[in-house]
ZAKOL-499915 format. One line per 2 residues: number of its first residue (from 1); their letters; for each residue y, z, x of N, C-alpha, C, CB. Coordinates in pm, whole numbers, padded with zeros to 5 digits. Glycine has a CB too. Layout:
NUM = A = Y Z X Y Z X Y Z X Y Z X ~ ...;
END
This chain:
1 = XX = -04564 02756 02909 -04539 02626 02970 -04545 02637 03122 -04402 02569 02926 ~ -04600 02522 03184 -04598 02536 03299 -04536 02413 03387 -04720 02570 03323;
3 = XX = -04492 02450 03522 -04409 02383 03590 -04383 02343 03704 -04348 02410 03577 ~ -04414 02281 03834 -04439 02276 03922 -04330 02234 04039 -04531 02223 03899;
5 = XX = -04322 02265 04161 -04211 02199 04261 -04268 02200 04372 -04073 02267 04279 ~ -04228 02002 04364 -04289 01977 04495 -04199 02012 04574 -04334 01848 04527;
7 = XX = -04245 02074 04692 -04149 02137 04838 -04239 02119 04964 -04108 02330 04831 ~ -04342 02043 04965 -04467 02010 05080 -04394 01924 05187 -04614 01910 05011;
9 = XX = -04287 01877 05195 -04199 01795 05280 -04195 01839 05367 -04089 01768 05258 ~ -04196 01706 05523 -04146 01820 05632 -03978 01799 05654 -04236 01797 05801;
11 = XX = -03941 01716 05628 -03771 01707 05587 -03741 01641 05765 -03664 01921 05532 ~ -03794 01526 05752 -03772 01431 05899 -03624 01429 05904 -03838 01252 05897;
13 = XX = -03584 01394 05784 -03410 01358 05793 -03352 01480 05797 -03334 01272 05659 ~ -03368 01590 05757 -03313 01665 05780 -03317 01742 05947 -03342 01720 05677;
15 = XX = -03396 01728 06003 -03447 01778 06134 -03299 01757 06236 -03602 01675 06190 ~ -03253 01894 06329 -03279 01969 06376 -03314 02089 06253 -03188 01974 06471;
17 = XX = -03220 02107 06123 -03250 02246 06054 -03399 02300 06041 -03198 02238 05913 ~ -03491 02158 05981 -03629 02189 05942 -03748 02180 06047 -03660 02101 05834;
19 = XX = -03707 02227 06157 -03779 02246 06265 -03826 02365 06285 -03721 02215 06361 ~ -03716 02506 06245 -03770 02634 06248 -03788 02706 06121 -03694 02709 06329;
21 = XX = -03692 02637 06039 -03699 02650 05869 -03791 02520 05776 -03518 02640 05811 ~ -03827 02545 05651 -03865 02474 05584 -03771 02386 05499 -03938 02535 05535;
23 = XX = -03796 02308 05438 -03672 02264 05360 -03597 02316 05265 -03690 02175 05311 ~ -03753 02327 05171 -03712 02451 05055 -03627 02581 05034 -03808 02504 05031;
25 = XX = -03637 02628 05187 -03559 02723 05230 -03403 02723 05270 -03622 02756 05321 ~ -03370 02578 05306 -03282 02596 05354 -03165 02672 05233 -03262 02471 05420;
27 = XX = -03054 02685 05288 -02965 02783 05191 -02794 02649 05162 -02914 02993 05318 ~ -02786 02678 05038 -02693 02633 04997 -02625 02703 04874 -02726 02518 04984;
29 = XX = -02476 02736 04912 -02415 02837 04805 -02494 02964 04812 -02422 02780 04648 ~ -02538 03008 04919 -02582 03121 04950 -02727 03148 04942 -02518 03200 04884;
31 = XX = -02801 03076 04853 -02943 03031 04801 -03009 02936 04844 -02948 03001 04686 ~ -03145 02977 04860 -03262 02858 04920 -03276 02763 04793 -03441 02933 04968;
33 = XX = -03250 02640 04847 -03285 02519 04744 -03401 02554 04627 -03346 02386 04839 ~ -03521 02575 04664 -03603 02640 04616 -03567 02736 04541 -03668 02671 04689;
35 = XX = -03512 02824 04541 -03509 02942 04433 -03429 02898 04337 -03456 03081 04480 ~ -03253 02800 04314 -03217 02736 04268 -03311 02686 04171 -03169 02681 04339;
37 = XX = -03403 02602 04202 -03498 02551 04088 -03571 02687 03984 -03634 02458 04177 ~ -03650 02758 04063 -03678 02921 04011 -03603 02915 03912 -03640 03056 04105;
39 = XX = -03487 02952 03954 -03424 03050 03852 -03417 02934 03746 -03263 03135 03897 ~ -03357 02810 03792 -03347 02727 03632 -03447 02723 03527 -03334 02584 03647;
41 = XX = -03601 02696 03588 -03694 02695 03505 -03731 02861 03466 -03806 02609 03568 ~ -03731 02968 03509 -03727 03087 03456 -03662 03081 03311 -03659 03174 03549;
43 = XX = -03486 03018 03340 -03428 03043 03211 -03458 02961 03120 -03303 03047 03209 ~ -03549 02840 03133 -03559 02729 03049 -03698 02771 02975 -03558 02580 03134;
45 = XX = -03751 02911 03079 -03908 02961 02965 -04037 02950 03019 -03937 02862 02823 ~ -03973 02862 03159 -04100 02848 03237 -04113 02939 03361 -04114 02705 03283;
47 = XX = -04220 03001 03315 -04273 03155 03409 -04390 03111 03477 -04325 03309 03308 ~ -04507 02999 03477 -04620 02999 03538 -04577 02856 03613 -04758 03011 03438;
49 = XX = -04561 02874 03748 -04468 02778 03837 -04576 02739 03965 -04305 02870 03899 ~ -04600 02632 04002 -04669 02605 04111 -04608 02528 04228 -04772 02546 04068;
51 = XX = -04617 02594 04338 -04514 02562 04436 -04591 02528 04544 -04414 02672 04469 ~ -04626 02398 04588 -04710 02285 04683 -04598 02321 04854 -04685 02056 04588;
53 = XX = -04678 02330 04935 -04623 02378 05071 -04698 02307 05213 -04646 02550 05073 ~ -04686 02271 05280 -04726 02231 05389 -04643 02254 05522 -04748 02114 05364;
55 = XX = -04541 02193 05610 -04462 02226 05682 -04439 02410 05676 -04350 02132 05646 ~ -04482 02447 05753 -04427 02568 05794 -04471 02670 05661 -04255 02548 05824;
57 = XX = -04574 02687 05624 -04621 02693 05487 -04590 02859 05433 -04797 02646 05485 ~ -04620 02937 05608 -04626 03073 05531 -04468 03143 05541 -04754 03182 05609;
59 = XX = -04401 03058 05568 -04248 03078 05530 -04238 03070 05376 -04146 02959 05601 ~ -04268 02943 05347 -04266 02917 05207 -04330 03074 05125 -04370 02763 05179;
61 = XX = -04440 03092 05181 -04568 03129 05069 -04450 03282 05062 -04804 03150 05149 ~ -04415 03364 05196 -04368 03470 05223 -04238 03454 05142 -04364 03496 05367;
63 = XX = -04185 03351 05098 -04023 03369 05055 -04112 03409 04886 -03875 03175 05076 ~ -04178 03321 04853 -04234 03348 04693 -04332 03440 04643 -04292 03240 04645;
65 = XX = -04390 03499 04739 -04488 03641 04692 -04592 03591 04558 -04361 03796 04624 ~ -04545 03680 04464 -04655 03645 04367 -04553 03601 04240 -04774 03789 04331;
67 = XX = -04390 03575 04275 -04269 03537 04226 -04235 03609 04118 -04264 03410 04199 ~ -04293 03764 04127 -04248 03865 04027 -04079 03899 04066 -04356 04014 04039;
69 = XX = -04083 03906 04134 -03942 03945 04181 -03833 03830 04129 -03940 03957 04355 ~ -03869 03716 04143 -03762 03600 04047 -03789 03545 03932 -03734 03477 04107;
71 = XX = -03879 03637 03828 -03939 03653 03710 -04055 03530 03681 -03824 03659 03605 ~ -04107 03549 03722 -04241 03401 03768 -04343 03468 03791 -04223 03290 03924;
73 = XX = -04467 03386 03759 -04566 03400 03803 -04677 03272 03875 -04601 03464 03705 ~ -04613 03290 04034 -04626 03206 04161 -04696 03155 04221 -04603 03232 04231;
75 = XX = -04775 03031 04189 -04849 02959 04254 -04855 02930 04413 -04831 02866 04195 ~ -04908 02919 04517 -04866 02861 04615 -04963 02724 04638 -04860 02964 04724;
77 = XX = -04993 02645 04682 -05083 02552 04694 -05052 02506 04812 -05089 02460 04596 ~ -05156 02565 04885 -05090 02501 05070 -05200 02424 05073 -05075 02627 05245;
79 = XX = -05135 02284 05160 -05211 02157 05197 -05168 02148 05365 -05156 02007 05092 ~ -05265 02162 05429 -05304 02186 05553 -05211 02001 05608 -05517 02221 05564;
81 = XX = -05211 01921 05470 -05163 01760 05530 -05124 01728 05439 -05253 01646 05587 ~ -04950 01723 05441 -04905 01737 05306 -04936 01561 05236 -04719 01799 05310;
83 = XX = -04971 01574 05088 -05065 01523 05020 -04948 01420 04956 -05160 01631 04924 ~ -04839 01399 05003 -04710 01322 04923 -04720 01402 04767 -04739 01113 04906;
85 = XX = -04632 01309 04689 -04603 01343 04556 -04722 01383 04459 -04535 01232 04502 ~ -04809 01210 04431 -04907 01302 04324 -05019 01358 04382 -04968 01220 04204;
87 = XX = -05069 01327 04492 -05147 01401 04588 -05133 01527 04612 -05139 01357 04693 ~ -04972 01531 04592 -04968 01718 04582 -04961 01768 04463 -04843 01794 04648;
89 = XX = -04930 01695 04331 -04982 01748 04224 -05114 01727 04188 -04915 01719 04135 ~ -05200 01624 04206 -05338 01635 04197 -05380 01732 04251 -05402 01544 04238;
91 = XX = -05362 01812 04342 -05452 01890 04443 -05377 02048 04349 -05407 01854 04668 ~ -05263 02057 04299 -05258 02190 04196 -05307 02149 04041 -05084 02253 04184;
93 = XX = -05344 02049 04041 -05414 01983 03853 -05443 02134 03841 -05608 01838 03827 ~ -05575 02197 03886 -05657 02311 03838 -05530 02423 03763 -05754 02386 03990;
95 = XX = -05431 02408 03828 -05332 02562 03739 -05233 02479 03654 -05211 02696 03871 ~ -05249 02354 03641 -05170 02305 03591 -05232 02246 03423 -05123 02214 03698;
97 = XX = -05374 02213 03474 -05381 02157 03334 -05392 02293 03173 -05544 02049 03350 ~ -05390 02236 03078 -05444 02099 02976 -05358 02047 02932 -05525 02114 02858;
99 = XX = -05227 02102 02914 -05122 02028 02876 -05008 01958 02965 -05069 02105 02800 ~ -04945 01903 02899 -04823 01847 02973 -04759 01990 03065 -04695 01775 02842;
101 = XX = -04687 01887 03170 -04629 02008 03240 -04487 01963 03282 -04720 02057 03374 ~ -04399 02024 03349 -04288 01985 03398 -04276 01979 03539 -04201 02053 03350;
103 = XX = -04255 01878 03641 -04281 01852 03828 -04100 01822 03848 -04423 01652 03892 ~ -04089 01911 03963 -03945 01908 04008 -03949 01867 04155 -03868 02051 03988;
105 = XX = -03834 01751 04189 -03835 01765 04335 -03823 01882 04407 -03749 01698 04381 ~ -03817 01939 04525 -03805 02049 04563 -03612 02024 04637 -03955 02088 04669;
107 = XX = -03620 01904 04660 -03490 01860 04758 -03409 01765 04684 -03534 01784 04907 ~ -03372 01806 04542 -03253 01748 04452 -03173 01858 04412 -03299 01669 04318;
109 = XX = -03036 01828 04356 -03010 01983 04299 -02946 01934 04147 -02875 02095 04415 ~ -02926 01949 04085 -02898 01904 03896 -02863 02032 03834 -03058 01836 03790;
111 = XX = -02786 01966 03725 -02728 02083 03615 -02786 02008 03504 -02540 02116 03599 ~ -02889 01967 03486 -02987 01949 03380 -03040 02034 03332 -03071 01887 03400;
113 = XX = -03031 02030 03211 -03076 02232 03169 -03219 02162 03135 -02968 02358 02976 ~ -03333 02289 03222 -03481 02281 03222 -03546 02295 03082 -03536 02391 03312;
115 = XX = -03441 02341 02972 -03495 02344 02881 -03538 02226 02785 -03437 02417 02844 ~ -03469 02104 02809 -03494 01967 02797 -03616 01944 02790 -03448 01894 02888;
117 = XX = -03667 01958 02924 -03829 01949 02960 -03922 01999 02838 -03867 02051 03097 ~ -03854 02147 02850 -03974 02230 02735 -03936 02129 02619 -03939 02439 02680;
119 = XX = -03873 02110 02575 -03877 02056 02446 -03974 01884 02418 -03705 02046 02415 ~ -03956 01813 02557 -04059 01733 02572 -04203 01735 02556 -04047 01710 02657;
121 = XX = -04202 01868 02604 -04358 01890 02655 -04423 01905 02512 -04389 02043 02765 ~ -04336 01972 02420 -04351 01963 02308 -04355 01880 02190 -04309 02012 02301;
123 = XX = -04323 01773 02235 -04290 01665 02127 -04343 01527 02198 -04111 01659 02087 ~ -04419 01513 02347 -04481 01399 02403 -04576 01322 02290 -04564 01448 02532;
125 = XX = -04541 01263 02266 -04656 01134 02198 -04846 01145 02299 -04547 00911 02256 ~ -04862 01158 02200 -05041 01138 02217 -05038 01039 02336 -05141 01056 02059;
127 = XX = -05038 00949 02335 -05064 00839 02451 -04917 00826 02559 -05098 00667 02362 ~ -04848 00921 02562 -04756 00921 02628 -04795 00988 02754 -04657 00967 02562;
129 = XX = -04836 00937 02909 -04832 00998 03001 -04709 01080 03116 -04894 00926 03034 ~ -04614 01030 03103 -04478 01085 03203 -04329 01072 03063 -04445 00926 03392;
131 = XX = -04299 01135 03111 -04142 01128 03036 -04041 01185 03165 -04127 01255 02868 ~ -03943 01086 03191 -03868 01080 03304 -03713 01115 03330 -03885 00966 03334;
133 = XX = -03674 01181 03386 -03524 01185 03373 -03450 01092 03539 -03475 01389 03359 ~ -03367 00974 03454 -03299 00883 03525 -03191 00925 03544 -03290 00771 03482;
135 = XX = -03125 00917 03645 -02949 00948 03696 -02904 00824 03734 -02916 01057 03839 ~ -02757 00775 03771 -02693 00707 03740 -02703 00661 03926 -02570 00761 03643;
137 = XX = -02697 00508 03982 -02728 00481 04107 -02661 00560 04235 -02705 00352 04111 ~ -02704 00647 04281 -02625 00708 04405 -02522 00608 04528 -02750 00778 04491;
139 = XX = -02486 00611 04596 -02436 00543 04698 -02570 00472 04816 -02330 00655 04765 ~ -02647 00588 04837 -02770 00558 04943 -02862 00513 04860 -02833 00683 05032;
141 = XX = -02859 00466 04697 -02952 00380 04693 -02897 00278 04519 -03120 00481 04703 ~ -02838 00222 04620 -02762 00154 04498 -02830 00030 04362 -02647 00074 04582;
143 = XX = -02959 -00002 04424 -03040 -00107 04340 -03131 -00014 04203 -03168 -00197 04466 ~ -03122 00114 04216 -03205 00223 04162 -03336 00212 04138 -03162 00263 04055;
145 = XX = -03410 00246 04035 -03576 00218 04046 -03644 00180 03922 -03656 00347 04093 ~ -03597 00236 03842 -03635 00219 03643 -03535 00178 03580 -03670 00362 03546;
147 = XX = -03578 00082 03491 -03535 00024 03341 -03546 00106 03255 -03606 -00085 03285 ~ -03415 00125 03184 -03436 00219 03098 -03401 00168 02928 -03349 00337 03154;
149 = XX = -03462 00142 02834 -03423 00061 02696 -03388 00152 02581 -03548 -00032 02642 ~ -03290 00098 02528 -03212 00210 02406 -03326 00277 02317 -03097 00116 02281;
151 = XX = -03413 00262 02325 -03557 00344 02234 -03646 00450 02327 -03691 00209 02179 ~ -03542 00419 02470 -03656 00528 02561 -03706 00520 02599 -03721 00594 02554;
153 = XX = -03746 00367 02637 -03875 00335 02721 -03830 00289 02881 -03967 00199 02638 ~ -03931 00300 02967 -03895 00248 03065 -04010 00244 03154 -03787 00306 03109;
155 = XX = -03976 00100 03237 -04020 00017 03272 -03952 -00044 03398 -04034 -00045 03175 ~ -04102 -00117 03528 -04008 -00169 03614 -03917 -00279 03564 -04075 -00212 03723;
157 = XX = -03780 -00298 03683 -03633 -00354 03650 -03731 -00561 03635 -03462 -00304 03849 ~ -03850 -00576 03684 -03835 -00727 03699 -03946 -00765 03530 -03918 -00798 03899;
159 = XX = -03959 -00688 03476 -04010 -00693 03348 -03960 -00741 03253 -04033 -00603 03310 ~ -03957 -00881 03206 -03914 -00939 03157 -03832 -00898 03025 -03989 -01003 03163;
161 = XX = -03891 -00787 02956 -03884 -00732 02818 -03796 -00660 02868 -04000 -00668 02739 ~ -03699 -00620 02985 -03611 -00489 03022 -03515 -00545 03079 -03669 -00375 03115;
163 = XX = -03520 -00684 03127 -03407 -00744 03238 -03289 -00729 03162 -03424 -00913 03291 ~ -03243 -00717 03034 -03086 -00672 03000 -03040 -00514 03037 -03063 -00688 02828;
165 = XX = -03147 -00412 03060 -03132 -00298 03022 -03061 -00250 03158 -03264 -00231 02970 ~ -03041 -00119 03160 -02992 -00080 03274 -03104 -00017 03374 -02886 00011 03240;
167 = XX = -03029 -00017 03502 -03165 -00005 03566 -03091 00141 03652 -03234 -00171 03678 ~ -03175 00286 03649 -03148 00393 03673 -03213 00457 03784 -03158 00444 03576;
169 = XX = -03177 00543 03877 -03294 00598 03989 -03314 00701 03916 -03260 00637 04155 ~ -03459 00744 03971 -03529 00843 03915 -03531 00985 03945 -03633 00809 03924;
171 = XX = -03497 01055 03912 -03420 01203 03929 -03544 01282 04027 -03386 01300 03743 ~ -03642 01256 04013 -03756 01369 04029 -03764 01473 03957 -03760 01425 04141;
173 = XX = -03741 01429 03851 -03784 01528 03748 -03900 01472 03638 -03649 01573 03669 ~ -03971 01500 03597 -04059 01443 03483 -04136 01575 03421 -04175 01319 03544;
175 = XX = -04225 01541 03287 -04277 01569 03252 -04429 01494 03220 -04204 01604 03203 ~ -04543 01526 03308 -04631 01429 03285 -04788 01536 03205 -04656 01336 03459;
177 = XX = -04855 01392 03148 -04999 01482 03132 -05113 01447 03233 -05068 01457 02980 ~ -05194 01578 03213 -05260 01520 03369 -05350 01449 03380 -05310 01603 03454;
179 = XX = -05347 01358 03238 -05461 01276 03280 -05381 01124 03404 -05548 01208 03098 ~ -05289 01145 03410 -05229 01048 03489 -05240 01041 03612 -05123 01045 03476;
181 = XX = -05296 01120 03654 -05377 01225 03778 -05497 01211 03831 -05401 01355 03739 ~ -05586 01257 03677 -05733 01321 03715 -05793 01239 03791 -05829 01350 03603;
183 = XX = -05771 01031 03782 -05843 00977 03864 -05831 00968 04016 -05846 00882 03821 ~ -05718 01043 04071 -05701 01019 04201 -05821 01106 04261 -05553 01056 04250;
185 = XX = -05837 01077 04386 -05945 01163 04470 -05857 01294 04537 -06024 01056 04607 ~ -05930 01414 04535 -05931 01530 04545 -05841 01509 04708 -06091 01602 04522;
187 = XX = -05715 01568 04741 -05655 01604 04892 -05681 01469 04956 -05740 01743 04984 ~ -05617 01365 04891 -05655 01250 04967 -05442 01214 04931 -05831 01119 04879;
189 = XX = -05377 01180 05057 -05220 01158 05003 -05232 01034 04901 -05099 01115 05142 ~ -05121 01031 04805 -05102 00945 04688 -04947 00980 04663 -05212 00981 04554;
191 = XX = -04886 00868 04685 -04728 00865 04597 -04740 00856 04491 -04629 00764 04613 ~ -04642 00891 04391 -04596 00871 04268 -04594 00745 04200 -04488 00910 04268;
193 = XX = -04512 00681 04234 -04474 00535 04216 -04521 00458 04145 -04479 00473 04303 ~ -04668 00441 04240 -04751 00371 04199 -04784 00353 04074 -04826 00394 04248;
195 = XX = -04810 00533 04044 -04879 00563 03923 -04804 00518 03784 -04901 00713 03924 ~ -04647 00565 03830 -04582 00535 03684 -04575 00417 03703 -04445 00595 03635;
197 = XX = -04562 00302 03763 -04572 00168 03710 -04675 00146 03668 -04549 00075 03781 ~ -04789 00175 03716 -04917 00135 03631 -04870 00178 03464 -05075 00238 03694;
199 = XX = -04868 00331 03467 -04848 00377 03336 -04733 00324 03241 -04832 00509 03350 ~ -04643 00215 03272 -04565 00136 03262 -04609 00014 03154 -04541 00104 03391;
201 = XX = -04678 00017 03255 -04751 -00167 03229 -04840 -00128 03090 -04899 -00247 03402 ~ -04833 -00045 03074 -04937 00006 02974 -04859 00090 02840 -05047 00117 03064;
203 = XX = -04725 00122 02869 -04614 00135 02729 -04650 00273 02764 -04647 00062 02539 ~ -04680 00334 02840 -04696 00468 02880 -04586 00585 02909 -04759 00452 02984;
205 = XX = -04479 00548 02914 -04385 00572 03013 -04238 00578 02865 -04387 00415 03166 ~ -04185 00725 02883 -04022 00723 02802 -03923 00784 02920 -04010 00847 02632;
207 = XX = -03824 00804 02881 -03761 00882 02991 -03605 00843 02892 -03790 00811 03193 ~ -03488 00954 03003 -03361 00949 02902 -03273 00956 03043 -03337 01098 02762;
209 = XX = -03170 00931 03026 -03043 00947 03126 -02991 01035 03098 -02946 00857 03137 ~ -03003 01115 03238 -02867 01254 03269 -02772 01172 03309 -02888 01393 03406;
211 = XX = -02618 01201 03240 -02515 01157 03344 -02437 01253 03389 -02429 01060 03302 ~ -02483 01403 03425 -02437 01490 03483 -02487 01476 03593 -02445 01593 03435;
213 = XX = -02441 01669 03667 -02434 01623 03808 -02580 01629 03877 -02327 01718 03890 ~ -02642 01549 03986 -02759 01531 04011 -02715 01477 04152 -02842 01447 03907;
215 = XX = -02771 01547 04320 -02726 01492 04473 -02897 01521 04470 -02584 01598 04608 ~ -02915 01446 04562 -03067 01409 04680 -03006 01496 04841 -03091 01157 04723;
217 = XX = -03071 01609 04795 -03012 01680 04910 -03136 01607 05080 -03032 01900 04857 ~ -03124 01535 05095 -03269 01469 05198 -03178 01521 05319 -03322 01246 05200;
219 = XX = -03012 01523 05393 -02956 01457 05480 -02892 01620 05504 -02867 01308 05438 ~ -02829 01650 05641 -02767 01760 05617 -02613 01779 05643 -02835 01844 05682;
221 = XX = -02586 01597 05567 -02454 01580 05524 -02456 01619 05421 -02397 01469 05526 ~ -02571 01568 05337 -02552 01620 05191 -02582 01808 05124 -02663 01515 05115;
223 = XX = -02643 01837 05215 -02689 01934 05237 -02514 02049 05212 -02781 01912 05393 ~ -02468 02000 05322 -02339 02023 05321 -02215 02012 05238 -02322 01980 05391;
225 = XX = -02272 01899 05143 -02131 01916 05052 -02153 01949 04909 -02042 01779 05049 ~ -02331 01953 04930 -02374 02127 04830 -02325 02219 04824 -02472 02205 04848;
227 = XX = -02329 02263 04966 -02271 02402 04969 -02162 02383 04930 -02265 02477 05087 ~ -02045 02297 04990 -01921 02325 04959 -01898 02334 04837 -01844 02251 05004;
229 = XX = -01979 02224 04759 -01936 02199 04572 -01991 02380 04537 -02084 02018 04446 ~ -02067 02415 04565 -02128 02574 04498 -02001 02690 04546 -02322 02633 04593;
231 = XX = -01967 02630 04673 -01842 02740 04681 -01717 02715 04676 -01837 02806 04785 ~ -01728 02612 04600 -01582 02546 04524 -01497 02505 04587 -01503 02621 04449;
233 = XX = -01530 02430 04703 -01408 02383 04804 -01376 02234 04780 -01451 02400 04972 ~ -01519 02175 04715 -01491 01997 04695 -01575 01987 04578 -01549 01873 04838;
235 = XX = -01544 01815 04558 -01657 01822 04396 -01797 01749 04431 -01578 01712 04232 ~ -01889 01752 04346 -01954 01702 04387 -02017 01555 04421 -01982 01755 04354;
237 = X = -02079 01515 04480 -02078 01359 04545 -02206 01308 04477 -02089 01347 04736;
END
């Protein structure tokens, strides 16, 4: 199985830290955000990992080697202009395809066990392009982004067929196939977004709610009360 993390960010909000460091790098509970993910998908089975880089790239590339050392085998995919979300997975399609795969933010942190995923990847419906994991509305974004309906489907919140359902933000986690992809143009930037609403509109789209713990580390307030929750001084936010 294979698995990918976007980390191509230059981390504006985070800046002064990500000026001489990358984001991915930065350290929380003693560990670079980035390896955090590593190790989860290692234990969840996923060893062939592709890791998208831009900002400060050969920091990145130098922290992950050939990711034998954190039991992986390490993609790097440097984009000279980082390519946003599916722009930066379009531009790793080539190590990623034929099957479904699993895409992680690089700058969230979750106790969602990765093994979830594998079991998706395994059981996706033929015409099923993304399968999504929703968390419960944060404080910094309280309207959230997806409808989510007791059978699993989901859909944007103004869709008539969903307006009872609850409406969830989207973890950055998924499992997609790549044909959801293949039509974009080669290193040209492309958000996400877009795509799963299209794939929406089209019954394309399942996804499930984590209501464990899940922070958007973007800020280096939040950044901060990572660390603290990992070294047990507060809980988490």
């Amino acid at each position: 199985m294979k698995a990918m993390i976007l980390a191509a960010g230059r981390g504006e909000r985070m800046r002064p830290l990500t000026d001489q460091c990358p984001k991915p790098l930065l350290k929380a509970g003693g560990k670079p955000l980035l390896q955090w993910h590593i190790e989860a998908l290692v234990r969840a089975g996923f060893t062939d990992i592709v890791v998208n880089c831009a900002h400060l790239a050969d920091q990145v590339a130098a922290f992950l080697g050939d990711g034998s050392q954190l039991g992986a085998r390490i993609t790097c995919s440097r984009e000279t202009v980082a390519l946003e979300t599916a722009g930066g997975i379009r531009k790793a399609l080539e190590w990623l395809k034929p099957d479904p795969f699993f895409v992680v933010n690089g700058d969230v942190f979750t106790d969602l066990d990765y093994r979830c995923a594998a079991s998706v990847i395994q059981s996706l419906p033929s015409a099923g392009l993304a399968h999504l994991w929703l968390v419960d509305n944060p404080q910094h974004h309280p309207g959230g982004d997806f409808a989510l309906s007791s059978d699993g489907r989901v859909a944007v919140p103004d869709d008539d067929r969903f307006r009872a359902q609850p409406v969830y933000t989207f973890s950055g986690l998924g499992v997609y196939r790549p044909a959801l992809f293949e039509g974009l143009e080669l290193n040209r930037p492309e958000k996400l977004a877009p795509l799963l609403r299209a794939a929406m509109g089209k019954g394309a789209v399942t996804g499930a709610h984590h209501p464990g713990l899940w922070m958007d580390i973007g800020t280096p307030e939040r950044l901060q009360a990572l660390n603290e929750y990992l070294n047990g001084k507060k809980e988490a936010v």
